[in-house]
C-alpha positions in Angstrom: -26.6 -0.5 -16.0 -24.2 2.0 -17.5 -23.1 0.3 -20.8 -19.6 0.2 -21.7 -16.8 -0.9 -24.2 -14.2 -3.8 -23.4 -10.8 -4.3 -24.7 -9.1 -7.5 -23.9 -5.5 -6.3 -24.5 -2.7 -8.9 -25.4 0.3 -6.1 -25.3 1.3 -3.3 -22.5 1.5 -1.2 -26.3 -1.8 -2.5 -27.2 -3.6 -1.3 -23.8 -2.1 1.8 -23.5 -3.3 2.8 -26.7 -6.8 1.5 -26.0 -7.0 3.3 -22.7 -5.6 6.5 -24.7 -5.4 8.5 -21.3 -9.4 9.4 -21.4 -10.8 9.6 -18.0 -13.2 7.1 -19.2 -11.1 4.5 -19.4 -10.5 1.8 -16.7 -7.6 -0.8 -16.7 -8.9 -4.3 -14.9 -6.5 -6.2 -13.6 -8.3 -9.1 -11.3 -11.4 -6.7 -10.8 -11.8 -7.4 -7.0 -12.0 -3.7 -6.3 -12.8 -1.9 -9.5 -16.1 -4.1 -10.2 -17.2 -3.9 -6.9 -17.3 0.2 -7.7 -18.9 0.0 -10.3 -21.8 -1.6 -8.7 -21.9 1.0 -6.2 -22.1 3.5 -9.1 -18.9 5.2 -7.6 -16.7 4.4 -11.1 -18.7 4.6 -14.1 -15.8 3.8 -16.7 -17.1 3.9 -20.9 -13.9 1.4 -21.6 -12.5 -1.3 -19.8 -8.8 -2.7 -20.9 -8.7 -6.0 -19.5 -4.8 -6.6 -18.4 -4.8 -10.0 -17.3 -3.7 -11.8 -20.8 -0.6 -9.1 -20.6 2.6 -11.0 -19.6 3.5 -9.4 -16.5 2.5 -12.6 -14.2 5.8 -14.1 -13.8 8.4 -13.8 -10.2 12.1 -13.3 -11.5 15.2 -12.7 -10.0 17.7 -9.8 -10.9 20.9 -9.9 -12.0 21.9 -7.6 -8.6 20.3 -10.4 -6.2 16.8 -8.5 -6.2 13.7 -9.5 -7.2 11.6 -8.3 -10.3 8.0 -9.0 -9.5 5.1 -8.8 -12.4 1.9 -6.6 -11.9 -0.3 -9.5 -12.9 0.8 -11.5 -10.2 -1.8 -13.0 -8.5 -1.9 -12.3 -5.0 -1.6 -15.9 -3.3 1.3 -16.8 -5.9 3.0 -13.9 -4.7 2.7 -15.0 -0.8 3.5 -18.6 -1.3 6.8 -17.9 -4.1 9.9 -19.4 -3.2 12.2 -16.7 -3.5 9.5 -14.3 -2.2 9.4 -16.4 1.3 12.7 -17.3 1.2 14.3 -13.2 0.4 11.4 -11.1 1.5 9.2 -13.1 4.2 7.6 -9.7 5.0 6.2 -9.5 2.0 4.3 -12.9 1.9 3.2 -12.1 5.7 1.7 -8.8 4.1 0.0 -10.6 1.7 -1.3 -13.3 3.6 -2.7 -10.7 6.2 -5.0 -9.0 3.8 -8.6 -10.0 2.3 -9.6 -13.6 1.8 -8.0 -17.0 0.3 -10.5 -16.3 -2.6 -10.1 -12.6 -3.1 -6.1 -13.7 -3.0 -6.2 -15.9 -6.0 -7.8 -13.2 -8.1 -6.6 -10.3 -7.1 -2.9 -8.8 -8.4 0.3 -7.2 -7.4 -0.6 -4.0 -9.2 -4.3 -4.0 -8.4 -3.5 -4.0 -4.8 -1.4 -1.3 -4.9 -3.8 1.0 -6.7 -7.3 -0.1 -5.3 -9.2 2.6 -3.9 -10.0 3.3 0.0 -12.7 1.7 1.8 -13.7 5.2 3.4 -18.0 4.6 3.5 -18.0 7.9 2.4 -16.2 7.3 -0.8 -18.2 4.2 -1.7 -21.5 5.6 -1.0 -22.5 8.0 -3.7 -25.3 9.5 -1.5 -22.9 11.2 0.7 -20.7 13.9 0.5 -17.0 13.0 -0.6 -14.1 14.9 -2.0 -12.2 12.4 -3.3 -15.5 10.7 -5.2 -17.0 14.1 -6.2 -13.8 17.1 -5.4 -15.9 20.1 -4.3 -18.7 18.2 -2.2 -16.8 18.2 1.4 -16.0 15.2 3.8 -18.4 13.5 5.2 -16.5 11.4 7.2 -14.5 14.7 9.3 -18.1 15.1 11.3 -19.3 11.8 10.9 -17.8 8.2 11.4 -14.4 8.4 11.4 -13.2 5.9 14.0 -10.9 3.9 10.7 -9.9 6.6 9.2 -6.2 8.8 8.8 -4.8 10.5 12.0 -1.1 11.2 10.0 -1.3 13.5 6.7 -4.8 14.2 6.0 -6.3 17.2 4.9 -9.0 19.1 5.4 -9.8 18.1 2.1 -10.3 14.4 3.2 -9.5 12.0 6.4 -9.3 8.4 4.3 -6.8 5.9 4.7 -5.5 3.2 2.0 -6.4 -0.1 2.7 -3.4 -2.5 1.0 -1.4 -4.5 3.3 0.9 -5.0 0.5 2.1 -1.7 -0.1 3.0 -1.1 3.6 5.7 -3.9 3.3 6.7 -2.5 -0.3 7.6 0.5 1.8 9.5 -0.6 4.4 11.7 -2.9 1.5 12.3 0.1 0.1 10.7 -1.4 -3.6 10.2 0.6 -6.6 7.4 0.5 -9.1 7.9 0.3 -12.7 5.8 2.3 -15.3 4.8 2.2 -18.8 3.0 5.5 -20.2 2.5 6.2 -23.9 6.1 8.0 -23.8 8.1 6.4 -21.7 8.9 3.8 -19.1 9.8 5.3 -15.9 10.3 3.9 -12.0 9.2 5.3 -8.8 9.6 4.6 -5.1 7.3 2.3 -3.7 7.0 4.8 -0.5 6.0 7.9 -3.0 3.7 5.7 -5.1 1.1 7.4 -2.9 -0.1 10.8 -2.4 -1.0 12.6 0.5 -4.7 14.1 0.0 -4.0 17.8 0.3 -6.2 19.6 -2.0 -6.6 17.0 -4.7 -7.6 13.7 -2.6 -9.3 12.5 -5.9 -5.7 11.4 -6.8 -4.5 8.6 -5.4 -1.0 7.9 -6.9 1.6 9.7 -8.7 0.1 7.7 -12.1 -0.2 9.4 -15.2 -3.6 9.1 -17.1 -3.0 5.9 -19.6 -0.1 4.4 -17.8 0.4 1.0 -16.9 2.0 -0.6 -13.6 4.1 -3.3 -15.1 6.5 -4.5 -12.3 7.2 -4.2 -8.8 11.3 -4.5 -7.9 12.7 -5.1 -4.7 16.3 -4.7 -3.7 19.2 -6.9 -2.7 19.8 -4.5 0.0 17.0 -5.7 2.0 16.8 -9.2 0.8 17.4 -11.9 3.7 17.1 -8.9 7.0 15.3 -9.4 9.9 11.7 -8.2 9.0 8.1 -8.7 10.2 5.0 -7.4 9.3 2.3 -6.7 12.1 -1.5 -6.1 11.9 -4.0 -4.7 13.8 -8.1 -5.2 12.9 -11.4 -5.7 14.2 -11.4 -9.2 13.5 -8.8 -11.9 13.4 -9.5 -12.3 9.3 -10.9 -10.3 6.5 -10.6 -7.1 7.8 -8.9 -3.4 7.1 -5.8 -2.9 9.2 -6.5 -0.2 12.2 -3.2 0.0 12.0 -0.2 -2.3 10.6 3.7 -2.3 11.0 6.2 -3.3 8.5 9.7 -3.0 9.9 13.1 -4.0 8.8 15.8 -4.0 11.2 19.4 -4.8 11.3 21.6 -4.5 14.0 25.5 -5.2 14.1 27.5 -5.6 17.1 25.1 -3.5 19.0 23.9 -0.8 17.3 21.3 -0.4 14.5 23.2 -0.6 11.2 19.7 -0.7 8.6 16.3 0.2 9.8 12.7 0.9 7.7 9.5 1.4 9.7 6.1 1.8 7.6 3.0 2.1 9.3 -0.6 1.1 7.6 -3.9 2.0 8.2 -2.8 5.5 9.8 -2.4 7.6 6.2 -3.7 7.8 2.4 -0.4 6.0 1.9 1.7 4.0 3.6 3.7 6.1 5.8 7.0 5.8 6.3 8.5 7.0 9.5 11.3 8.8 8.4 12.0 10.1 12.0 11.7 7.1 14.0 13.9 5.4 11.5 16.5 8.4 12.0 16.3 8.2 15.9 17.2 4.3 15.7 20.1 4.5 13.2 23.2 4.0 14.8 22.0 3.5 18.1 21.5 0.7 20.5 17.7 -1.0 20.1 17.0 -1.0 23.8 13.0 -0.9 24.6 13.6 2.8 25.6 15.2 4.0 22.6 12.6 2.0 20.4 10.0 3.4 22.3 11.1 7.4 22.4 12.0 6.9 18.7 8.4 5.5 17.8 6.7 8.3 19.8 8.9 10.9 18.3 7.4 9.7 15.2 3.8 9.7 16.5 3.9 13.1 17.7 3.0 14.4 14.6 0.0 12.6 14.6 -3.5 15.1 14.4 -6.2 12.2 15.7 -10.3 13.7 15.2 -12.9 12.8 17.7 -12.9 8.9 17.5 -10.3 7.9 16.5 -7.3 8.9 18.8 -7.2 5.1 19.9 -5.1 4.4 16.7 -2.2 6.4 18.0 -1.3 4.4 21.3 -2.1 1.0 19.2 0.3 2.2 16.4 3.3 2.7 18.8 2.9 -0.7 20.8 2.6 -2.5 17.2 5.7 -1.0 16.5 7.5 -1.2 19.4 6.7 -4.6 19.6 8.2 -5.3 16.3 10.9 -3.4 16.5 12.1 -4.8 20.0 11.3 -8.5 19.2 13.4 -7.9 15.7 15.8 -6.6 18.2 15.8 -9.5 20.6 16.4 -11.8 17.6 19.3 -9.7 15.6 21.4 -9.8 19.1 24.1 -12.4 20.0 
């Protein structure tokens, strides 16, 4: 066992300083996916700041109609909140659709968004992986790859990011707040994420040292006809194959507001900026869901084994889409 030093922080001042930026350092939140890497050997931090006495666990509303949503949230608070299922049912659906009851009351808003992919590649520090160890190659572009990215991956790396959550953030069009050792600053939930390209060791647009303290969402999107979709090996307890998050809203006919976020296709939640511009404006019919989906799918580059994911994404969304469709009409 790799010794190291913990730092129960009681301030977002008092962590950032003990984190200090060194990429040593480790913030643990509810520890449901940084411990489990550190048994593997994959993260082998000298400090851990331990978040969870920060006060950053509470739901709020804004003074716009949005809501203001702390990073130590616990997962099944989040899914079962009043104004969360009552505003934003997508988002409990999201949340409900990922791990287990038990791993739900541990783990947090912020952890979610910044665990780590389950690529078998990644958490297996026998193999090759660029993302563990940059420099070392993919193991997973000739091996197994049947879970793994068919939009925006590299040659650099083929993994996909596993949160449900974030998929749903996406299509809400959420932000995330920040705290570095500067500033504050706030970015969209749908760039939280990076694309691989030659640096798929970073996951997120996060700074060394800073601190995810909120998650907001809108009033734009509050109360619109949304669902959240998932596709798995297994009917629980499973990584989506792929996942949907849509918000539609249609007046007098035509598509007035429309989001589309796919999961388990990308090393982000990907959000399908082209489908979304097909569908605006238009009339929802099955055939104009369906040519905007596939226009949105075209750019997809599937690998040996995993070209399945492709039809499966577009009849998860189509079926979204059209039965948000069927509901928003007169």
């Amino acid at each position: 066992m790799k010794p190291f030093a913990y730092v129960r922080a009681t301030g977002v001042a008092e962590a950032i300083a003990a984190h200090g930026g060194r990429p040593g350092s480790r913030y643990l939140g509810g520890g449901t996916n940084l411990v489990d890497l550190m048994k593997l050997g994959v993260e082998v931090p000298d400090t851990l700041v331990d978040l969870s006495g920060l006060p950053l666990d509470s739901v709020t509303g804004t003074a716009d109609g949005g809501l203001r949503i702390g990073a130590g949230v616990r997962n099944s608070a989040l899914a079962g909140h009043p104004l969360v299922r009552d505003r934003y049912p997508v988002l409990a659906q999201a949340v409900l659709a990922g791990a287990s009851g038990q791993l739900r009351n541990a783990a947090t808003t912020g952890g979610n968004l910044l665990q780590r992919t389950r690529c078998p590649y990644f958490q297996d520090v026998s193999k090759p992986c660029n993302k563990r160890s940059p420099g070392t190659g993919c193991g997973a572009r000739d091996g197994v790859h049947r879970d793994h990215a068919v939009l925006g991956h590299s040659p650099q790396c083929i993994a996909t990011h596993p949160s449900d959550l974030a998929v749903a953030l996406a299509a809400l069009d959420a932000t995330v707040e920040l705290q570095g050792p500067e500033e504050a600053r706030t970015v969209p939930a749908a760039g939280f994420h990076r694309l691989p390209g030659a640096h798929p060791e970073r996951d997120t647009v996060v700074a060394p040292g800073e601190i995810v303290t909120a998650v907001v969402l809108p009033p734009g999107t509050a109360g619109l006809p949304a669902r959240y979709r998932k596709a798995r090996d297994r009917a629980s307890y499973a990584f989506a194959l792929a996942s949907v998050a849509a918000v539609l809203d249609v007046h007098e006919g035509r598509v007035r507001r429309v989001a589309l976020a796919f999961g388990g296709l990308a090393h982000r939640p990907w959000r399908a900026a082209t489908a979304e511009e097909r569908l605006l404006g238009a009339a929802p019919t099955e055939d104009a869901v369906r040519a905007a989906v596939e226009a949105e799918l075209d750019r997809a580059e599937p690998l040996r084994d995993n070209a399945f994911k492709v039809p499966l994404a577009r009849n998860l969304a189509c079926e979204v889409l059209n039965g948000l469709a069927r509901g928003a009409r007169p």
